[in-house]
C-alpha positions in Angstrom: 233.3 172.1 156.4 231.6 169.9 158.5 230.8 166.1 158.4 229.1 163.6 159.9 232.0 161.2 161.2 232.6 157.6 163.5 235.4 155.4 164.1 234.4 152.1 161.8 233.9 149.4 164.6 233.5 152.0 167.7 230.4 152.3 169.3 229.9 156.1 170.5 231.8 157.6 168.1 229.3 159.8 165.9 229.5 163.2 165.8 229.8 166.0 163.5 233.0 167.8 162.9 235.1 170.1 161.3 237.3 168.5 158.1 239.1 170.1 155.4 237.1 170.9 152.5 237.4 168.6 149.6 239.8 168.7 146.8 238.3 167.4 143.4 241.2 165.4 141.5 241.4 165.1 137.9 238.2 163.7 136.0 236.1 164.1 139.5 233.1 166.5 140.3 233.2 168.7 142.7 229.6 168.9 145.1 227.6 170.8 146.8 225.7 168.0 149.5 222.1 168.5 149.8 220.8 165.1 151.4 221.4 162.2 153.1 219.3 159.0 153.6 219.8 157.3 156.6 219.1 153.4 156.3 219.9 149.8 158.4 223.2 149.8 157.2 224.2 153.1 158.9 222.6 152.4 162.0 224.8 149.0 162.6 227.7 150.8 161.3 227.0 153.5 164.6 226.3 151.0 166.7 229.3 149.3 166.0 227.4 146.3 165.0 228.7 146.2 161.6 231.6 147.9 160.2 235.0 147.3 158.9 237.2 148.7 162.6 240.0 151.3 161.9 241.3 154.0 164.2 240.4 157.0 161.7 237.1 158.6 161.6 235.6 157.9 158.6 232.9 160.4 156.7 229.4 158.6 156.7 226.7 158.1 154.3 225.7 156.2 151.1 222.4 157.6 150.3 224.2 161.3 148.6 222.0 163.6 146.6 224.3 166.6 145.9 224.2 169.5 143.2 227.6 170.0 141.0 229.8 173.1 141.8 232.4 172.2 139.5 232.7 169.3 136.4 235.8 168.3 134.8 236.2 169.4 130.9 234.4 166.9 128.4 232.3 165.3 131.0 228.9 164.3 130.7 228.1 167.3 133.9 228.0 171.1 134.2 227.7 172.7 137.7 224.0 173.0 138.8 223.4 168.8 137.9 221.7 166.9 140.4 223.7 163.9 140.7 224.3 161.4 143.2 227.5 159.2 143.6 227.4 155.3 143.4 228.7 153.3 146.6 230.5 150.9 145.5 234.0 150.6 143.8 236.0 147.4 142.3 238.6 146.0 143.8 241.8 146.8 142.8 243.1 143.0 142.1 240.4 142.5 140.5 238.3 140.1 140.3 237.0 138.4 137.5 233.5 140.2 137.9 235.0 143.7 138.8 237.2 143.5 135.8 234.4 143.2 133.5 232.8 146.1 135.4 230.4 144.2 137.2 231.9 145.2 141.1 228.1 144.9 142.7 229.1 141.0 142.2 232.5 141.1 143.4 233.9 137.4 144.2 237.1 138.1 146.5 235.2 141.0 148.8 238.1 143.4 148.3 235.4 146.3 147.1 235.4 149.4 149.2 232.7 151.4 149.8 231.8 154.9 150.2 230.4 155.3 153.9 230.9 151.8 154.5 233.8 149.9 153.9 237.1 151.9 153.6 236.4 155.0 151.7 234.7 158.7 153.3 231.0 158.6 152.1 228.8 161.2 151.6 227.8 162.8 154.6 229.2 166.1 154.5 228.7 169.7 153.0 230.6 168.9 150.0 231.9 166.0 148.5 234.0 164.3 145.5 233.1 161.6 143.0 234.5 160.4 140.2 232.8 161.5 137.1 232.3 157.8 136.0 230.8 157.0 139.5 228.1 160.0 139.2 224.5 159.8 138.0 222.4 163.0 136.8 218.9 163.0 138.6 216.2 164.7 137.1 216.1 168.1 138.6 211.9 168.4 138.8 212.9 165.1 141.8 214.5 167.5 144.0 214.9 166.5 147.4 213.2 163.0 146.2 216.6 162.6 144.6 218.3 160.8 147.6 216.1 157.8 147.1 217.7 157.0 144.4 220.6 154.6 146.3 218.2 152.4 147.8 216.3 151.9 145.0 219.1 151.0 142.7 219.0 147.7 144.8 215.1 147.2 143.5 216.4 147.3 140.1 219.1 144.9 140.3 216.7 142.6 142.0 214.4 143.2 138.7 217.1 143.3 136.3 217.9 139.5 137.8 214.1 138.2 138.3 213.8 139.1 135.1 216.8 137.5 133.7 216.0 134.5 135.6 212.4 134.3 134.2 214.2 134.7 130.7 215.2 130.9 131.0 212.0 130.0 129.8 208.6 130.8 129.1 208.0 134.1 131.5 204.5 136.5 132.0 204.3 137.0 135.8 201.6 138.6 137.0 201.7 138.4 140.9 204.2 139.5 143.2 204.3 139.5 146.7 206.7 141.8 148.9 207.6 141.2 152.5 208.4 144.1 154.4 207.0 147.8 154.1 209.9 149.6 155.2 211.2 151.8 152.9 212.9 148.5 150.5 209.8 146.8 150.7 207.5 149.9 149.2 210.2 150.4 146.3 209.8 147.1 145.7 206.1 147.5 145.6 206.9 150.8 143.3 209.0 148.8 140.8 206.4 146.0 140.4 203.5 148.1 139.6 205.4 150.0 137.5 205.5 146.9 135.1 202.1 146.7 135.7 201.4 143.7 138.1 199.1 142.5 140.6 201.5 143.2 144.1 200.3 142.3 147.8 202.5 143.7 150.4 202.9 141.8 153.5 203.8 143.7 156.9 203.6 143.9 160.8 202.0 147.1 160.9 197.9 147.0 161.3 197.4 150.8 160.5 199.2 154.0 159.5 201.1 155.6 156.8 202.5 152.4 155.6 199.3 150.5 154.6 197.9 153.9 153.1 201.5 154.1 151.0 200.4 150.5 149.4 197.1 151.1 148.8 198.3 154.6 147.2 200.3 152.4 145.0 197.2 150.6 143.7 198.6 147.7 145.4 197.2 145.4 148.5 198.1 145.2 151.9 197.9 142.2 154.3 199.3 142.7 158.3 200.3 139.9 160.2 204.1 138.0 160.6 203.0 135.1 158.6 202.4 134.7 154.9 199.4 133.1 156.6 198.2 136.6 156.5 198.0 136.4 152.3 196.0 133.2 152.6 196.1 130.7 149.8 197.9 133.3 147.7 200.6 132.0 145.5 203.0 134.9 143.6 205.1 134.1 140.5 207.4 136.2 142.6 208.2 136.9 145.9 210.8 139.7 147.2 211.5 139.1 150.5 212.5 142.4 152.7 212.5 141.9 156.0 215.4 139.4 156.8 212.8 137.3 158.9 214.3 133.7 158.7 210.9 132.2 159.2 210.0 134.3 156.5 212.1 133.1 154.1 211.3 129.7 154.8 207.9 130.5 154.3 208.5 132.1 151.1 210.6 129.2 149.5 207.5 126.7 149.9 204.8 129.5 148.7 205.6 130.8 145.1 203.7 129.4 142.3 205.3 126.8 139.6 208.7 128.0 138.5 208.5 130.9 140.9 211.3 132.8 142.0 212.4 134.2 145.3 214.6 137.0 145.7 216.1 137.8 149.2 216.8 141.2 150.1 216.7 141.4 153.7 219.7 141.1 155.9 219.4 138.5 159.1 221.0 138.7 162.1 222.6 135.3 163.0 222.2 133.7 166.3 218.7 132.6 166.0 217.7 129.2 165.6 214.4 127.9 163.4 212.9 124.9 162.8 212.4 124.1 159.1 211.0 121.0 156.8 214.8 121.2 155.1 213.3 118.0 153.3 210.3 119.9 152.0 212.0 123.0 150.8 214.2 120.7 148.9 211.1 118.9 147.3 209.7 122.1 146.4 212.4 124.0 144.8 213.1 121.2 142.3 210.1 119.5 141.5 208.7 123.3 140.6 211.8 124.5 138.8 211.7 127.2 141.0 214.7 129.5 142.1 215.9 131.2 145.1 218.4 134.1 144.4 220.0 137.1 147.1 220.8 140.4 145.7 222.6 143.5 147.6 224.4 146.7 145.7 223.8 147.9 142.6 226.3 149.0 139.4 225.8 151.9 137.2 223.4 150.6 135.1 220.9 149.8 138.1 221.3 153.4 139.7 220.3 155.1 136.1 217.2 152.3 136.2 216.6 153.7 139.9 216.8 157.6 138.7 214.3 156.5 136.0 211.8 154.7 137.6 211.8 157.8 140.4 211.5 160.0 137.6 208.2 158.3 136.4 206.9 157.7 139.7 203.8 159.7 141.4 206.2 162.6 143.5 203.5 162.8 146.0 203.8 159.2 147.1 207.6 159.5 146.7 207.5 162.7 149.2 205.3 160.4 151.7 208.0 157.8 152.1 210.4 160.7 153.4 208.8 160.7 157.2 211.8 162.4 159.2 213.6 165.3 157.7 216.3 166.8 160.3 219.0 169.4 159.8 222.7 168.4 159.7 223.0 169.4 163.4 220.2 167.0 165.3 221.9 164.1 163.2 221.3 161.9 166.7 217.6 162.0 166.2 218.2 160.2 162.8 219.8 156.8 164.5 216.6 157.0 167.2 214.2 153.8 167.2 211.1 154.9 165.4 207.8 154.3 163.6 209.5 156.7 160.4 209.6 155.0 156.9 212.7 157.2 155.5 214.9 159.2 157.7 216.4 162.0 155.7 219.0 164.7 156.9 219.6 168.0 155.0 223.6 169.0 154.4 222.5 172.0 153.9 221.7 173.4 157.8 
């Protein structure tokens, strides 16, 4: 079958190539790949940028969307589920957080990860998962089905805004997101869903990317700054563009016991300026919280396949901007104005 492969660590190694089909084990699903998202991560992962270096190719891909061909005995799946497979697996110490099941919040970073760290992902014509690392999408999401990865970080992120604003008295009713790629506009998705006010904050002065927020029912500010929002101050700010100065600025404009949640990965190396005094003084004297969030267990992807399954598909199908066939996989690591970058296993 064939597969979309690099050498972790080895700039110029992608291709597609010819592996040996899959063998499902006991208590794992056997599947039929239909899509792959293509996000940051797997674009420093080909650049070499990022990665964990070995000598043997490794299978990429983390987004998966796949249809079962065959389901172990007694399992919750029967072939013809849409299902994707969950990234992330415990470590095998463990940890006191993977032990309890918790492995998005591993403390020793011995977690692998499927198209990432140490395990094959998803990128090829069929694949394997675990039965217990699976979850069902609803069938009428089709295609729409592969966002359901990256959103599973949006409802982590809620899942701990939400516990966070439990520590007291809690009725938010602003949010601001940073960042309109396609983190930020899930973000946006999430928040309205719960029926907030949400401003969206990007670079972008036109295009699909303001129409997607105001599809949402949501506002949309351009500029670099959260000078661009003007004097207004969110309960809750999720932050999705890995801007340092963005951050900064987002820790000194939240309203009283506001909480920031960080999202965005920065690249080191760059020096800011920052009032460290001032960011202090306005943390504490407004009770207010700063948290960072990546991955996402079970529970969050099932949250995820929800939430997509009560969300508008027509706006869902606008954040899909590139769809490619297996064989022009370069095209989907090119430098673009695309949203979501999408290949198709299935040509």
């Amino acid at each position: 079958m064939r597969a979309m492969t690099l050498v972790p660590g080895k700039q110029g190694t992608l291709g597609v190539t010819e592996v040996p089909d899959p063998r499902p084990k006991p208590g794992e699903l056997l599947v039929q790949g239909l899509a792959l998202g293509i996000c940051g991560t797997d674009r420093e992962l080909v650049s070499g940028e990022y990665g964990f270096p070995g000598d043997e190719p490794m299978i990429l891909g983390h987004e998966s969307l796949g249809r079962v061909l065959e389901a172990p005995e007694g399992s919750a799946f029967s072939p013809g589920d849409l299902v994707v497979g969950v990234v992330r697996r415990p470590d095998p110490v463990p940890c006191g957080a993977c032990a309890r099941g918790e492995f998005d919040m591993c403390r020793n970073g011995e977690y692998t990860e499927r198209g990432i760290k140490e395990r094959d992902g998803y990128g090829s014509e069929q694949w394997t998962v675990e039965a217990g690392y699976a979850v069902k999408v609803d069938p009428a999401l089709g295609v729409l089905g592969v966002l359901v990865e990256p959103t599973s970080v949006l409802a982590k992120a809620w899942e701990h805004i939400e516990r966070i604003g439990s520590r007291a008295w809690f009725q938010p009713e602003r949010v601001l997101v940073t960042g309109a790629g396609p983190i930020g506009l899930l973000a946006a998705l999430l928040s309205k869903q719960r029926g907030l006010e949400v401003h969206v904050l990007d670079r972008a002065e036109s295009g699909l990317k303001p129409e997607l927020v105001t599809g949402l029912g949501a506002t949309y500010h351009s500029g670099s700054s959260l000078d661009a929002v003007g004097g207004y101050r969110p309960d809750i700010i999720i932050e999705a563009t890995g801007s340092g100065s963005l951050v900064f600025e987002s820790m000194l404009n939240t309203a009283a016991a506001g909480i920031v949640c960080l999202t965005g990965v920065s690249s080191g190396g760059r020096h800011l300026r920052a009032d460290a005094g001032q960011i202090n003084r306005d943390i504490v004297l407004e009770n207010d919280v700063v948290f960072g969030t990546v991955n996402a267990n079970l529970r969050h992807y099932r949250d995820a396949a929800k939430a997509l399954q009560e969300a508008d598909r027509s706006w869902l199908d606008a954040l899909i901007t590139r769809r490619l066939p297996l064989k022009e996989y370069e095209a989907a690591f090119e430098k673009g104005d695309h949203v979501k970058v999408v290949i198709s296993l299935e040509s």
